[in-house]
N, C-alpha and C positions, 0 to 999 in steps of 0.2 A: 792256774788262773781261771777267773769265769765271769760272767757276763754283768756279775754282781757290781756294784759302783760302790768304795768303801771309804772313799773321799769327793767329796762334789763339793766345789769352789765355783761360784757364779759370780759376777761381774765386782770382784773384791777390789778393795780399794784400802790405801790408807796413807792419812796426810801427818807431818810433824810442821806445823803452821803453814808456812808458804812452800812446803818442800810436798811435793808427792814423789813416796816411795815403792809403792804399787800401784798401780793406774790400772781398775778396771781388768785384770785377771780373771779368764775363766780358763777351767780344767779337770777331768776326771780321772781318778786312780782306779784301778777296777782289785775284785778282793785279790791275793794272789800274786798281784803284780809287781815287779822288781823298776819303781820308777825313779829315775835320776831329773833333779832339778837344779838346773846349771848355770852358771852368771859369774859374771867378772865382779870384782867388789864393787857396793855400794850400789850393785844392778837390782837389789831389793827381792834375791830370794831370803837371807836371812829373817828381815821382815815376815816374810810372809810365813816363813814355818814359825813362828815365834805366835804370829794372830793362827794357825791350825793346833798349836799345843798350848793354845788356851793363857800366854804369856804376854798378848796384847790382843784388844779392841780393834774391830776395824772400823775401817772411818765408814764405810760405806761393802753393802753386798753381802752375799752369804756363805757362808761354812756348813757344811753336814761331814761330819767325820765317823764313822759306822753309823750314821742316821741319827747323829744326837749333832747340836747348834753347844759349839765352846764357847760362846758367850754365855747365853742362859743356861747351859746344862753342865758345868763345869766340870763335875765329878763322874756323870757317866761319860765325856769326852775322854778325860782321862784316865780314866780305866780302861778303855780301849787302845791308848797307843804306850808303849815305852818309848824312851830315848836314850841316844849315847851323843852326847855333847861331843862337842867339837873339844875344849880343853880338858882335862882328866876332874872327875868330879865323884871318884872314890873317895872315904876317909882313910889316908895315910897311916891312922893310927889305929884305926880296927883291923881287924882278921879280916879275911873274905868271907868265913862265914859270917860273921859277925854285920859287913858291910849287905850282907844280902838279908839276915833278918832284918836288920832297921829299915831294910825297903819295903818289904814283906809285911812290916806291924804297922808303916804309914799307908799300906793300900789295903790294909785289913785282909790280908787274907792269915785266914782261920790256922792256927799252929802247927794242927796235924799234918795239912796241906800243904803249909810253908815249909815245913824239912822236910817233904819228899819230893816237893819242887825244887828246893835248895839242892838236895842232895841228887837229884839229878842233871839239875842243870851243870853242877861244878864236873860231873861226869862228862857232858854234853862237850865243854868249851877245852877240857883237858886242866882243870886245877882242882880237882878231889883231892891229889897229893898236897896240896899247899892250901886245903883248907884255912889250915889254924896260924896259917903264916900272917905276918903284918905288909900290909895291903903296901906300903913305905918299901919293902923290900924285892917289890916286884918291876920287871921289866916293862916295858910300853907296853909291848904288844900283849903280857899277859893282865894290864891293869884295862884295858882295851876289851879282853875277852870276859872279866868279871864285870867289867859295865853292859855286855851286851847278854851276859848271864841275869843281872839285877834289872834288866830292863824287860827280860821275858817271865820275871820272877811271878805277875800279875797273872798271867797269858794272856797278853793283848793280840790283838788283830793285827797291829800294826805297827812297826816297827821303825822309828825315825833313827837315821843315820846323818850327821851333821858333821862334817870331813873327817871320818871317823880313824883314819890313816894318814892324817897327818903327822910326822913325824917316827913313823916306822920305817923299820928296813925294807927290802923290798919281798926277803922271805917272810916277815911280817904279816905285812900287804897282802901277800897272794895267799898265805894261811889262813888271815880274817876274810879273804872274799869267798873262797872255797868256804868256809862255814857259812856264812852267809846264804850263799845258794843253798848249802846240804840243809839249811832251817828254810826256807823258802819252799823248799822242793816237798820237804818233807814233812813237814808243818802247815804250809800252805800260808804264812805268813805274806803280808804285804810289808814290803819294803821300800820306803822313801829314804833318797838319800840327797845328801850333796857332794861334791870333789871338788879336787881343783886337779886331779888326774882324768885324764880323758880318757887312758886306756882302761882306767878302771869302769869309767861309762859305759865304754863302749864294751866290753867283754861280758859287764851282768846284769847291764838296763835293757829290761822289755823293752822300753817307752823313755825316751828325754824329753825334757820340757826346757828350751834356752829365755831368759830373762833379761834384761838387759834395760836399762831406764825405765825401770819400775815395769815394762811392758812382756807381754812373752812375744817374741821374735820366731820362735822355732817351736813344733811338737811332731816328733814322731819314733820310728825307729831309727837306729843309725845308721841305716841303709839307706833311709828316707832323707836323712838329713844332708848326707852325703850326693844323693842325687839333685836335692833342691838346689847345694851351693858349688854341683859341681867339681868336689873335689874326691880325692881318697881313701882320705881318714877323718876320723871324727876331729885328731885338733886342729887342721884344715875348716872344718867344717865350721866350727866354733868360733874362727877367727874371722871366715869370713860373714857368720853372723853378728858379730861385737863390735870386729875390728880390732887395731891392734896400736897405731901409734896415739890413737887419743886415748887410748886407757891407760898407759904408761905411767905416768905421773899418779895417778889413782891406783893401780896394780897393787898387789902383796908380792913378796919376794918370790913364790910361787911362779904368778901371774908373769911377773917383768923374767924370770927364767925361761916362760916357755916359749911368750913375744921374742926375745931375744937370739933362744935358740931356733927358733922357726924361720926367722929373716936371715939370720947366719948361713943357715942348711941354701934358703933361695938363693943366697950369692955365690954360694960353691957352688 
């Protein structure tokens, strides 16, 4: 990590008519850094990574994503970051190679270039052997590893994770976040991400950022955040910056699991 700023968000904002969904956000990512951006649903981080990857307009305030504006600079923005969606957004019916040139010939990088970055990256993630397989045949976690292979296929700066472990095992889990780090560390990659696991935050975020009615509530490390609220652990921390019985009704099945198991744990 270094002193460099590779994301600057200044007083961003964005409304959907009477509704505001970010209110006025500022934030910096520095290059390098492993930053987690955290919120219960409808807390308006989805929003906000949608207006950084250049997928909505803000209503109001600024973006510099590696020093290019995603409004006006669309194409150098996006060149600078990959992403792994939150639902799988391989084609089922292509190879893995196959799913990694079509990314490769939409970001124009040059052929030569494109299968020796192909051809490394599948080395990288652990599916060289299952090249020429149908993308439809593969397990979560290993449709999970070719998305985050096609997503550095560019060589971006920066690397969005969008609950990229939802629905894995938990040997899954701990396999994609160790990669994660060993391309961080070693690559020097900035990484943004979201969860709805906190241990996952808390074990390989520099830096969190808590969200919550369009506002951010919390930034620091999880040490910090833990001493602001007081508590423990990070999902202590989390809860008592959100709160827990008015999100309920608003929650994902995630969300109402961990309100639920958290209150259970307090009465035992």
């Amino acid at each position: 990590m270094t002193d460099e700023t590779i994301i600057d968000v200044h007083d961003l904002s964005k409304k959907f008519g009477e509704l505001t969904a970010v209110d006025h956000i500022s934030f910096q990512v520095k290059a390098g850094e492993i930053f987690a951006f955290l919120g219960p649903n409808g807390a308006g981080k989805t929003t906000t990574i949608k207006m950084l990857t250049t997928l909505l307009h803000p209503t109001s305030g600024e973006i510099r994503m590696n020093g290019f504006d995603p409004v006006h600079e669309q194409s150098k923005a996006r060149a600078s970051f990959g992403i792994v969606f939150q639902d799988p957004s391989t084609d089922d019916e292509l190879t893995a190679w196959e799913n990694l040139e079509l990314h490769g010939i939409l970001y124009h990088v040059p052929k030569q270039l494109r299968r020796q970055r192909m051809d490394a990256l599948l080395k990288i993630v652990g599916l060289d052997d299952r090249r020429n397989d149908y993308v439809k045949y593969f397990s979560g976690g290993m449709r999970r590893r070719l998305e985050i292979a096609r997503g550095l296929l560019h060589h971006p700066k920066i690397l969005f994770l969008d609950e990229p472990t939802i629905g894995l095992d938990p040997q899954t889990r701990n396999h994609l976040w160790n990669y994660v780090k060993e391309l961080n560390t070693k690559e020097n990659i900035t990484v943004f991400l979201t969860t709805h696991y906190m241990e996952e935050a808390d074990r390989i975020a520099h830096r969190i950022a808590v969200i919550d009615h369009g506002k951010i509530v919390a930034l620091g490390t999880s040490e910090e955040l833990k001493q602001k609220t007081n508590t423990t652990n990070l999902e202590d921390a989390f809860l008592a910056l959100t709160g827990s019985s008015i999100r309920e009704e608003e929650a994902s099945a995630v969300d109402t699991l961990r309100i639920h198991s958290r209150m259970w744990r307090r009465r035992s």
